[in-house]
Each structure stands twice: as C-alpha cells, then as structure tokens.
DSSP file (Angstrom, degrees, kcal/mol; ACC not computed):
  #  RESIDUE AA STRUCTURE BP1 BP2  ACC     N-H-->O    O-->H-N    N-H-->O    O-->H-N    TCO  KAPPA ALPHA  PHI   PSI    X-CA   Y-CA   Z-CA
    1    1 A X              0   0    0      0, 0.0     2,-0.3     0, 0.0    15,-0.0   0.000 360.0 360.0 360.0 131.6  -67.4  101.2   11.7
    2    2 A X        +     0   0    0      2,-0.0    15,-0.3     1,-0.0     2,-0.3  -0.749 360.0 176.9 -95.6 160.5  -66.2   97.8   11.0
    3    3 A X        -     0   0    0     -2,-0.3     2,-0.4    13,-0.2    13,-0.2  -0.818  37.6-119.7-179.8 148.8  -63.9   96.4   14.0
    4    4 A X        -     0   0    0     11,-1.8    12,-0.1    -2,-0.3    10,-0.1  -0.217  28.4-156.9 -12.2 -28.5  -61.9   94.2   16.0
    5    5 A X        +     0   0    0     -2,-0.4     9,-0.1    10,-0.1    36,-0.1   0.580  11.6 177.4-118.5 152.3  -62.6   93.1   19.5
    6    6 A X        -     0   0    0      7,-0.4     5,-0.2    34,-0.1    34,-0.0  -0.632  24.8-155.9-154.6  52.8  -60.8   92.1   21.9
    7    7 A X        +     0   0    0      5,-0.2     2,-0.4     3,-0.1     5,-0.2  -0.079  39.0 162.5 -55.8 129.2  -61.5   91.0   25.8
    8    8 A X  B >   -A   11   0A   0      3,-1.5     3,-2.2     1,-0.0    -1,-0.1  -0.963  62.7 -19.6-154.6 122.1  -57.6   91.6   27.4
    9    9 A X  T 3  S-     0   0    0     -2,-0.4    19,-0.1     1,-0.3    -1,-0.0   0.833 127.4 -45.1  21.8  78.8  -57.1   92.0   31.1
   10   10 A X  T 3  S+     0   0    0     28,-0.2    25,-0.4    17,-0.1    -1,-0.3   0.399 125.2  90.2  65.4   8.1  -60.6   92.8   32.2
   11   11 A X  B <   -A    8   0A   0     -3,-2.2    -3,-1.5    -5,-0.2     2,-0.3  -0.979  69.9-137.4-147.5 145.2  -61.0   95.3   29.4
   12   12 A X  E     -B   25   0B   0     13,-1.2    13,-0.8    -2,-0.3     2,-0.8  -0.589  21.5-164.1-110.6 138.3  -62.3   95.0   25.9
   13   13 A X  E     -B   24   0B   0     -2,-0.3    -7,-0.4    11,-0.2     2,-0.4  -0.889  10.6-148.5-128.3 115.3  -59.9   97.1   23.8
   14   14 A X  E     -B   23   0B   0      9,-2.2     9,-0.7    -2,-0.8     8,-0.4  -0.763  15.3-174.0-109.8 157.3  -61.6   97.8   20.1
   15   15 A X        -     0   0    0     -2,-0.4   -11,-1.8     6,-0.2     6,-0.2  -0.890  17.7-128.0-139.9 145.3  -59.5   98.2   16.9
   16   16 A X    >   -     0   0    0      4,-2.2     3,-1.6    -2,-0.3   -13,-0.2  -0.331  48.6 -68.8-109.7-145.3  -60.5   99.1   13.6
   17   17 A X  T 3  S+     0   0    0    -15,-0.3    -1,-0.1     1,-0.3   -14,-0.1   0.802 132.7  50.7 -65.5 -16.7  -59.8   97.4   10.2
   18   18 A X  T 3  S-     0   0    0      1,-0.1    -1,-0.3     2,-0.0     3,-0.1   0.329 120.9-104.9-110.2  12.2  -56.0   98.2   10.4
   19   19 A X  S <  S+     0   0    0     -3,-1.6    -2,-0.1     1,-0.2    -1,-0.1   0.324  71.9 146.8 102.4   1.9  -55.6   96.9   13.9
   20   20 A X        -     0   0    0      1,-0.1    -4,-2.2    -5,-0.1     2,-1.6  -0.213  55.1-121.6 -55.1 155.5  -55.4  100.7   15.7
   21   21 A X        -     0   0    0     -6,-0.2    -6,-0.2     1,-0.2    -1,-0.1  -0.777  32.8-179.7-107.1 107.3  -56.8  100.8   18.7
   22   22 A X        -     0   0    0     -2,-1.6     2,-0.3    -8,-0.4    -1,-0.2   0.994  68.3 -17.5 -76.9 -65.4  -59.5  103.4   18.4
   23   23 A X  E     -B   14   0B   0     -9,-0.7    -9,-2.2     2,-0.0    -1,-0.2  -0.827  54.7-151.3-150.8 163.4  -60.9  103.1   22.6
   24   24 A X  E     -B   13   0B   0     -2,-0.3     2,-0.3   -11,-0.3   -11,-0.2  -0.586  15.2-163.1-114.2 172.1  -60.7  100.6   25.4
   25   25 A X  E     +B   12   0B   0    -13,-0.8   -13,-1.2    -2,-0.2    53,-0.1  -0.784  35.6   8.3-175.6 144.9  -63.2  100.0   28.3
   26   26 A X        -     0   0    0     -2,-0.3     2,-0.3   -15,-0.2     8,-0.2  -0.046  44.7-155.3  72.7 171.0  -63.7   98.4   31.9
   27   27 A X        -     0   0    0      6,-0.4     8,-1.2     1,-0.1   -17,-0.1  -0.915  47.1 -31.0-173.0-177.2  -61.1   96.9   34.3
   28   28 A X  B    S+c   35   0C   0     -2,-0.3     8,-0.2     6,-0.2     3,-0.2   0.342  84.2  76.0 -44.5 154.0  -61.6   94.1   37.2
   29   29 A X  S    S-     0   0    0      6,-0.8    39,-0.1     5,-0.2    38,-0.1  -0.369  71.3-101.9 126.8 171.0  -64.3   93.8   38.9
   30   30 A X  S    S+     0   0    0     -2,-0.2    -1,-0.1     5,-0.1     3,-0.1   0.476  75.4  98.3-107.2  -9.9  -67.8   93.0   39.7
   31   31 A X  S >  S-     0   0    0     -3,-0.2     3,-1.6     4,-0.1     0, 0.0  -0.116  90.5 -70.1 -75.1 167.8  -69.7   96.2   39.3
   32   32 A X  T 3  S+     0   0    0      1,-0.3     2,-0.9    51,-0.0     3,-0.1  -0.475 128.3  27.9 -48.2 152.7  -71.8   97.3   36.1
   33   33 A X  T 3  S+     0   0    0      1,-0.1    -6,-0.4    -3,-0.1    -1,-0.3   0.015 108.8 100.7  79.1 -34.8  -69.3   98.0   33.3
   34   34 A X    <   -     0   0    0     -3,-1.6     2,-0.4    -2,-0.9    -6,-0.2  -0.505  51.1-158.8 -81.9 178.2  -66.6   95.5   34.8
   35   35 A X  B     -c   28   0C   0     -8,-1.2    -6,-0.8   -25,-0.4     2,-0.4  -0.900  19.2-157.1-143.1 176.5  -65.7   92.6   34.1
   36   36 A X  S    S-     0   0    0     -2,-0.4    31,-2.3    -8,-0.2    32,-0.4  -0.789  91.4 -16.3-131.1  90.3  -63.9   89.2   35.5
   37   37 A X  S    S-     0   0    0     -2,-0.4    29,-0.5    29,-0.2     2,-0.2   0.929  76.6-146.8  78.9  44.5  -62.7   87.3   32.8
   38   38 A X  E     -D   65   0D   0     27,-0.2    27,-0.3     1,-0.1   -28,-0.2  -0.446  14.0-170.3 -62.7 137.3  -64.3   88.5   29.7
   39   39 A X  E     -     0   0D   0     25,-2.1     2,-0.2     1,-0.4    -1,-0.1   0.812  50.0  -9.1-128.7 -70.4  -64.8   85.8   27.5
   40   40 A X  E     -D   64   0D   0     24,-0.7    24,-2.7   -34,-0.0    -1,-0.4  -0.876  50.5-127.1-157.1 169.7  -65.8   87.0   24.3
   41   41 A X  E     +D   63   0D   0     22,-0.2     2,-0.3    -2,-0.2    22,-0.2  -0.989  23.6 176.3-166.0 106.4  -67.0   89.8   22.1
   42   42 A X  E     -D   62   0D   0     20,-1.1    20,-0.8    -2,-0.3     2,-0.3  -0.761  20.8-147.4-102.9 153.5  -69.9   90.1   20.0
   43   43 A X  E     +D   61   0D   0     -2,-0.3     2,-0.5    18,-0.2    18,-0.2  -0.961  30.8 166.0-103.8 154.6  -71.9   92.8   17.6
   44   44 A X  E     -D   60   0D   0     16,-4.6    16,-1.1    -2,-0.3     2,-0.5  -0.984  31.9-134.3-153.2 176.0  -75.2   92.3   17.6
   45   45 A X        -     0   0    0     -2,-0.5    14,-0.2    14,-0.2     9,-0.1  -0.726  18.9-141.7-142.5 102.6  -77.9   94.4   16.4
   46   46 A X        -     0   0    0     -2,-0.5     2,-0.3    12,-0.2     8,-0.1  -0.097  12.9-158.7 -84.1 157.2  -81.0   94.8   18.5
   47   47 A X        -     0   0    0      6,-0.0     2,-0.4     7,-0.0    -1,-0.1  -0.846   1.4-155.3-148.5 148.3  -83.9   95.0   16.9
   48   48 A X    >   -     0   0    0     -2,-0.3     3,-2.0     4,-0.1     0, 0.0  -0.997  33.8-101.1-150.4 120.7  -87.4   96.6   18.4
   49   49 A X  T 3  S+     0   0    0     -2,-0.4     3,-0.1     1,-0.2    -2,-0.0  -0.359 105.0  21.9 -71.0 156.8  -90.5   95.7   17.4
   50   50 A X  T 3  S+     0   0    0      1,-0.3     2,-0.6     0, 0.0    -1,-0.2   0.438  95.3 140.8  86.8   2.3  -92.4   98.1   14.8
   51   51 A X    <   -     0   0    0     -3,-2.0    -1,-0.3     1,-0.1     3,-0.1  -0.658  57.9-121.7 -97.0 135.5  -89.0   99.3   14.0
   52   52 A X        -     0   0    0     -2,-0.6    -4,-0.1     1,-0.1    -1,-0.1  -0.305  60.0 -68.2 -73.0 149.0  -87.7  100.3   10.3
   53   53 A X        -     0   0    0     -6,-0.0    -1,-0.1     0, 0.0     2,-0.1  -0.192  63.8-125.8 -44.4 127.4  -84.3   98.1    9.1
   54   54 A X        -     0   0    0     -3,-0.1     2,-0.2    -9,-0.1    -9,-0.0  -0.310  14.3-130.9 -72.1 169.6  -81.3   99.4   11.6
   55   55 A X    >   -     0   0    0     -2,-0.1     3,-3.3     0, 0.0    -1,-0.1  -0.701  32.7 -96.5-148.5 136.9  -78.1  100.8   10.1
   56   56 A X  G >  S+     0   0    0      1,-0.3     3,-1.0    -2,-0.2    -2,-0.0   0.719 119.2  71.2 -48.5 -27.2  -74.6   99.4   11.5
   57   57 A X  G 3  S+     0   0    0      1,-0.4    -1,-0.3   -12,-0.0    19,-0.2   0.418  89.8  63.4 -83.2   8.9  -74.2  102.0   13.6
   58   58 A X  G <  S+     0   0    0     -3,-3.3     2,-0.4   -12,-0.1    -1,-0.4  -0.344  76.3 114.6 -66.0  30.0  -77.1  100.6   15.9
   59   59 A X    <   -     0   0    0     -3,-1.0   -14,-0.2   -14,-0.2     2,-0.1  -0.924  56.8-152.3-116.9 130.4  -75.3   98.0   16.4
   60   60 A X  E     -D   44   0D   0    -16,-1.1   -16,-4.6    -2,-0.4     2,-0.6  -0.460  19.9-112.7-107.8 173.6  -74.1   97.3   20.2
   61   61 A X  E     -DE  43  74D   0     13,-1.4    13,-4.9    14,-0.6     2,-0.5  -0.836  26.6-165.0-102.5 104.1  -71.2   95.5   21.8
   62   62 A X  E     -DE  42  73D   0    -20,-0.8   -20,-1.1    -2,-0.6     2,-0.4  -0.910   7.8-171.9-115.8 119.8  -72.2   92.2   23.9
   63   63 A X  E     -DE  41  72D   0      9,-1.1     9,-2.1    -2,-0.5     2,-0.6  -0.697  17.6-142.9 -91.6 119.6  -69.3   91.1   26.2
   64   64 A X  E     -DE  40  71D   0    -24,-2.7   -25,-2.1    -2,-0.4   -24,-0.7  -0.846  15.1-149.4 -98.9 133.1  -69.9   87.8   27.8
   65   65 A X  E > > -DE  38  70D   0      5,-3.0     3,-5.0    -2,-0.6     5,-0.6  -0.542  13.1-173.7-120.3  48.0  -68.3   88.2   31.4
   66   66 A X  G > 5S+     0   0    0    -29,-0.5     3,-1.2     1,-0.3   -29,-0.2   0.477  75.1  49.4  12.5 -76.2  -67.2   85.0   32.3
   67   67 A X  G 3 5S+     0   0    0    -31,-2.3    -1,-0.3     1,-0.3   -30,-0.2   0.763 118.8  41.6 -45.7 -46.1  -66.1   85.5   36.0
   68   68 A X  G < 5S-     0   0    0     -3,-5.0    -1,-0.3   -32,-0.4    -2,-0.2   0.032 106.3-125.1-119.8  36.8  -69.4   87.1   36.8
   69   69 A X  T < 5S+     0   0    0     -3,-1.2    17,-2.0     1,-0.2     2,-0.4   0.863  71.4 120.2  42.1  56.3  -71.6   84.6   34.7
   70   70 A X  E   < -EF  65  85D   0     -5,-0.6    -5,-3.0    15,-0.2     2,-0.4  -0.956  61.6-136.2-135.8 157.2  -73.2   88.0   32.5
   71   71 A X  E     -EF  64  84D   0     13,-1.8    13,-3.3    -2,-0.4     2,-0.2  -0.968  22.6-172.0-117.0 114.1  -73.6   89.5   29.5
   72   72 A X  E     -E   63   0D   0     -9,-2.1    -9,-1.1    -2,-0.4     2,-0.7  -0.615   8.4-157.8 -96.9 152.7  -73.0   93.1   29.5
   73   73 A X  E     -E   62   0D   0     -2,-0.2     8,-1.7   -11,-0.2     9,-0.8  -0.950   7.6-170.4-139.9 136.8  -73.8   95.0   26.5
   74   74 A X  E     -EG  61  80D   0    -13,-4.9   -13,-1.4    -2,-0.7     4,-0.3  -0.868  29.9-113.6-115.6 100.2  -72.5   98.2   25.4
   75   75 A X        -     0   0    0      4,-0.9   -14,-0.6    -2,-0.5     3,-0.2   0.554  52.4 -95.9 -11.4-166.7  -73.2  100.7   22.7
   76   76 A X  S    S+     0   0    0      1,-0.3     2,-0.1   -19,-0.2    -1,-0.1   0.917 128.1  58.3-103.6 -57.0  -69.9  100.9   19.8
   77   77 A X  S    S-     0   0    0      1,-0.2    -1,-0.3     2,-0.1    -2,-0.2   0.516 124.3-105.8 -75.4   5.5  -68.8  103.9   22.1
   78   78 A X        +     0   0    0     -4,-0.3     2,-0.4    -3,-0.2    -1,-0.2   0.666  68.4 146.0  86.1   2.2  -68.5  102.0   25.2
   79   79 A X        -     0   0    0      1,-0.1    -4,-0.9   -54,-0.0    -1,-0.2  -0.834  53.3-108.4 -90.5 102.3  -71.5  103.1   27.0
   80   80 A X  B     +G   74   0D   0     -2,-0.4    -6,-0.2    -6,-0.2    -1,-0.1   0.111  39.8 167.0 -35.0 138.0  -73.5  100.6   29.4
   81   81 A X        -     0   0    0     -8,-1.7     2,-0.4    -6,-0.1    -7,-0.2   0.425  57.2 -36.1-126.0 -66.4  -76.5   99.8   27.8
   82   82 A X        -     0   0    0     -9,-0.8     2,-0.4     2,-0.0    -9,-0.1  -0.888  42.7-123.4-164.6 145.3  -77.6   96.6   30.2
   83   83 A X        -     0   0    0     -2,-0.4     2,-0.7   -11,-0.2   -11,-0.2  -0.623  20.1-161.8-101.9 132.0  -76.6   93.6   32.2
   84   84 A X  E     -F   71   0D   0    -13,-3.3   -13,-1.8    -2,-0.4     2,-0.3  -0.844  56.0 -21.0-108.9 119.2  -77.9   90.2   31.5
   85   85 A X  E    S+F   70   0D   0     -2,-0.7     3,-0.5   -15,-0.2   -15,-0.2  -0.683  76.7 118.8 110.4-153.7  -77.7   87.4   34.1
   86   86 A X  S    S-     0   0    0    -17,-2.0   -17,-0.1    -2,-0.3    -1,-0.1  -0.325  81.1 -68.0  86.4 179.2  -75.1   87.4   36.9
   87   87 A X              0   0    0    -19,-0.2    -1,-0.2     1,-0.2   -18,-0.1  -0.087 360.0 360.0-115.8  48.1  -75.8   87.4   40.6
   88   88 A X              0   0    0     -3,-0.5    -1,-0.2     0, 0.0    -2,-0.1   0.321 360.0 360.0 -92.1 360.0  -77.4   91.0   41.0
C-alpha cells in the first residue's frame, strides 16, 4: 500500500495515493501509542538478520514523538510495535 502520512493533532492520520483517509491513530498523551507533538512520519522496513528480502507490506510506521523525545513505531495497521527513547 503506497501512502501518505500525516502527524495532525496528536494523531497520525494515513491516506492512500488519492489522498482518502484509509485509518487514523493516537491522541495526546504520554502513554505507549500517544503522542505529544508528533513530528514526523516515516516507513521503514526492518530487516532481521538471516532473513529472506521483505515485501512492502513488512514495512512499519516510525513516528518521531517530539513532546515525549521517542520514536514509536507501528505496524501499517496501527498496531504498537515498540518505543524507542523517551523517559520510560
């Protein structure tokens, strides 16, 4: 799925190539899965060693989380995958 992304009042709102907004995710906050000022919006495509070339649809969502000095990263559906950094 090719797409959009979009950090917008605490929640990352993804669009696909014709700008619909297939899902949203998060709101305020400091917990896993929120955010404070998300920043920016990445894809990236994690990579494991011993592992055959991945397919786009491995590819996860890292949200840099401004507010709360993290990087959260999320599967394409929106699903926490793991927080980097922060004061946890």
């Amino acid at each position: 799925m090719a797409a959009s992304l979009r950090p917008i009042r605490h929640r990352v709102i993804v669009t696909d190539e014709r700008g619909d907004v297939r899902f949203a995710f998060g709101e305020r906050g400091a917990q896993p899965g929120a955010f404070e000022s998300p920043l920016d919006v990445a894809l990236v495509t994690p990579t494991f060693e011993g592992d055959s070339a991945l397919q786009s649809a491995d590819a996860w969502l890292a949200v840099a989380d401004y507010g709360n000095a993290r990087v959260q990263i999320f599967d394409l559906d929106g699903a926490l995958i793991d927080v980097l950094g922060g004061d946890d």
